[in-house]
C-alpha positions as CSV (number, residue, x, y, z in Angstrom):
1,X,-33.6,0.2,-17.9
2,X,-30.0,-1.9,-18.0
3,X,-29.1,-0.3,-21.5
4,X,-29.6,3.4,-20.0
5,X,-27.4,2.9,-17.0
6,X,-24.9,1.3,-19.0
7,X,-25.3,4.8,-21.0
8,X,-24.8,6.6,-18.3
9,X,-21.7,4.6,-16.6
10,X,-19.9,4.8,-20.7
11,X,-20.8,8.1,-21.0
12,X,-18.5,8.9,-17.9
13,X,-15.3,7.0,-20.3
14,X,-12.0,9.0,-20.6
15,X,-11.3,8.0,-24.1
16,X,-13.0,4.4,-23.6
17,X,-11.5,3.5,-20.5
18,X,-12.8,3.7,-16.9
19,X,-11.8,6.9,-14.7
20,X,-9.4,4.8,-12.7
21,X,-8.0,3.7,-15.7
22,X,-7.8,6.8,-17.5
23,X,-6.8,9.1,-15.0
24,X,-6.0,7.2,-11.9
25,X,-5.0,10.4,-9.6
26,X,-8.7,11.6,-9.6
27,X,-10.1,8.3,-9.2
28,X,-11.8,7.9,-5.9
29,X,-10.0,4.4,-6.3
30,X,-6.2,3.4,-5.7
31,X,-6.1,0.2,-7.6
32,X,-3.0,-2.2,-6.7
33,X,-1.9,-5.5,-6.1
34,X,-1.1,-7.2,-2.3
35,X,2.1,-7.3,-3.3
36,X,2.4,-3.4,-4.0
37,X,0.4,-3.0,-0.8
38,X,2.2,-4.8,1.1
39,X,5.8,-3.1,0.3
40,X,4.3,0.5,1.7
41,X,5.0,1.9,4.4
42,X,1.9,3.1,6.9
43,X,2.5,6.8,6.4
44,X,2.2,6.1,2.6
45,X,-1.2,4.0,2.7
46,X,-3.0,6.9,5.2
47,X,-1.6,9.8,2.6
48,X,-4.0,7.5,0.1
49,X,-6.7,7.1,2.3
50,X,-6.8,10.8,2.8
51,X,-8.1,11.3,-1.0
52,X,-8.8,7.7,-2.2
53,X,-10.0,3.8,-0.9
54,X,-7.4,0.9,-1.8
55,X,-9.0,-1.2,-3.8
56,X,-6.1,-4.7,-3.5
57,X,-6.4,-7.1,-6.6
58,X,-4.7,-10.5,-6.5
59,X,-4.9,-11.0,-3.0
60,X,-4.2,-14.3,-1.4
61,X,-7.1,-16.0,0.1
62,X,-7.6,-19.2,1.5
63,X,-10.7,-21.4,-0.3
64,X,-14.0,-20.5,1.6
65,X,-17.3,-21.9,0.5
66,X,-20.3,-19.9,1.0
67,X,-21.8,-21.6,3.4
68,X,-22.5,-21.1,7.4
69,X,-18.9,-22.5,8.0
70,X,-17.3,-19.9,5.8
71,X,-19.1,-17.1,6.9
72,X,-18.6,-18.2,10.6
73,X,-14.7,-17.9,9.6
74,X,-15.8,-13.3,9.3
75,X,-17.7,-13.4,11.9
76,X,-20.0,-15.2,14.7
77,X,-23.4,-16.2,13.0
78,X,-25.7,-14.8,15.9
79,X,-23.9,-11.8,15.6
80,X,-25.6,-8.1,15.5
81,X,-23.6,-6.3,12.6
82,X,-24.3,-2.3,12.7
83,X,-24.1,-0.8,9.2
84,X,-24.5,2.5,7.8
85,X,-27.9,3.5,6.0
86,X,-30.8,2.3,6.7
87,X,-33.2,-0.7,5.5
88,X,-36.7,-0.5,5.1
89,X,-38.9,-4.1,5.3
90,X,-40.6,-4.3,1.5
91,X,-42.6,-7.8,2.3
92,X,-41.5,-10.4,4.9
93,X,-38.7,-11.6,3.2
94,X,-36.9,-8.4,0.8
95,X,-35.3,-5.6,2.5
96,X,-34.7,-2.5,0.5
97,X,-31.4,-1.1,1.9
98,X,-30.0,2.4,1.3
């Protein structure tokens, strides 16, 4: 089952290379640094977000371990977090989430 979505996701190359790589205008990703983030201006980073999400590589970050102290750092722990989809309960412990 791995090796035939692999097929599928390679069989989507632009001349062995992802779209974003290949042809990064019709990517529904804008791929660039903090640094390059950073320098634009607000008008520049909505005309992006019109057609494309930023997707910021090398970003600085602070060392977080993944524990309940990190993750209290996002957010409060007892928190209720809406998301989009929906889950469905599979037994009492899985959820399958769409």
């Amino acid at each position: 089952m791995l090796e035939k979505l692999i097929e599928k996701v390679e069989n989507q190359y632009i001349g062995g290379q992802t779209k974003q790589v290949a042809v990064p205008e019709e990517s529904l990703f804008q791929i660039m640094t903090y640094n390059e983030y950073k320098s634009m201006g607000s008008n520049d980073l909505a005309t992006i977000l019109e057609r494309q999400n930023i997707v910021i590589r090398d970003m600085p970050t602070k060392d977080m371990r993944f524990d309940a102290v990190g993750l209290a750092t996002l957010c409060l722990l007892h928190a209720i977090i809406e998301m989009q989809g929906s889950c469905n309960v599979i037994d009492s412990i899985q959820l399958k989430c769409i």
